[in-house]
N, C-alpha and C positions, 0 to 999 in steps of 0.2 A: 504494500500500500504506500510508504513510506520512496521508495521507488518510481512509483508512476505518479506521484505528486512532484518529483523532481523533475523527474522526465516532460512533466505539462507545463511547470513554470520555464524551464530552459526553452522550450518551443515556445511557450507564449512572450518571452523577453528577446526571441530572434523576430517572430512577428512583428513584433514593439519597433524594436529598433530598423527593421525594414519599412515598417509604414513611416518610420515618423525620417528616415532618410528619405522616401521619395515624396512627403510634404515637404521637408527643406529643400530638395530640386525643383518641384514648384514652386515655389516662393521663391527664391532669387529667378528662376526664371520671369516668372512675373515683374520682380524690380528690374532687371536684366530690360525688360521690353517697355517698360515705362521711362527709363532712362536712356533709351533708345530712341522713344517717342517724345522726348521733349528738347531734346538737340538738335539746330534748326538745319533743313535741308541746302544743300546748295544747289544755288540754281543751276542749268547746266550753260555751258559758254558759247554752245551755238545759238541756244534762243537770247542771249543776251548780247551778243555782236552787235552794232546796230549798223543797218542798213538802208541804202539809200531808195525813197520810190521813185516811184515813175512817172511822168510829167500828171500821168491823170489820176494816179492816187495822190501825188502833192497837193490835189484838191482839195484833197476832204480831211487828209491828214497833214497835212506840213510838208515843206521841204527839204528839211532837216533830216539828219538821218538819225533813224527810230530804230531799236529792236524790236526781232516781229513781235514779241507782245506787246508794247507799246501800241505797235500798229496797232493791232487788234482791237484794243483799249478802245483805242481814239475812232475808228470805226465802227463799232457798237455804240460808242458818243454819238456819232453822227445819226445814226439809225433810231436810235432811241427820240434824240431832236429834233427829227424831223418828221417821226414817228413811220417806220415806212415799214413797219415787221407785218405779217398777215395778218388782220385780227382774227383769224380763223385758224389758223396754224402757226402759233408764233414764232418756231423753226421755221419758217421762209422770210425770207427778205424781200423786198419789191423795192424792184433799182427806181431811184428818181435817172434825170438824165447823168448827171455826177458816175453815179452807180455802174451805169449801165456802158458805161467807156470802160471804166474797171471788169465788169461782170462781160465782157468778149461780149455785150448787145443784146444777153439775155432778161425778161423782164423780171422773172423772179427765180431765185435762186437760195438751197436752203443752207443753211450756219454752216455747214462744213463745207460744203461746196464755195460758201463763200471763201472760207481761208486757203485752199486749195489755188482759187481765182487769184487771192490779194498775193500768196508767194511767188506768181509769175511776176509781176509787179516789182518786188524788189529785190535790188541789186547788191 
């Protein structure tokens, strides 16, 4: 008797000690990935290059040279101000004339397609 009480505490203090090591592997993992998550990303250096547009993107955005997110930016500025999203699909754009020199003379055209359009554009 005396026996299989030893034998049940040594098995149960190896259990012990195997659950309570693979909660401390969770737990730093978890700090591990929270300390992960709060160190800021860096951007990457192609989208931050900046570049020059094109006489008829200089319209709407400047003629300064912008990174394309900037572009971007400054392009939704323009869209939003002068309000020319679908009201029925707000993923489409509907070129004023401005637009439509940039968008290759199409009338409407949707968000991705458009930055697709604006990277021919710059240089």
């Amino acid at each position: 008797m005396a026996v299989k009480k030893k034998a049940t505490k040594k098995a149960t203090k190896k259990v012990a000690k195997k659950a309570t090591k693979k909660v401390a592997k969770k737990a730093t993992k978890k700090v591990a990935k929270k300390v992960k998550s709060k160190t800021k990303r860096k951007p990457n250096a192609a989208f931050m290059r900046p570049l020059t547009p094109s006489t008829e993107l200089a319209e709407i955005v400047g003629s300064k040279p912008l990174p394309r997110t900037e572009v971007v930016k400054k392009m939704w500025q323009y869209i939003k101000k002068n309000n020319l999203q679908n009201p029925l699909n707000k993923r489409n754009i509907l070129a004023d004339a401005k637009l439509k020199a940039v968008f290759a003379g199409k009338k409407e055209v949707s968000m991705f397609e458009m930055t697709k359009l604006v990277s021919k554009h710059l240089k």
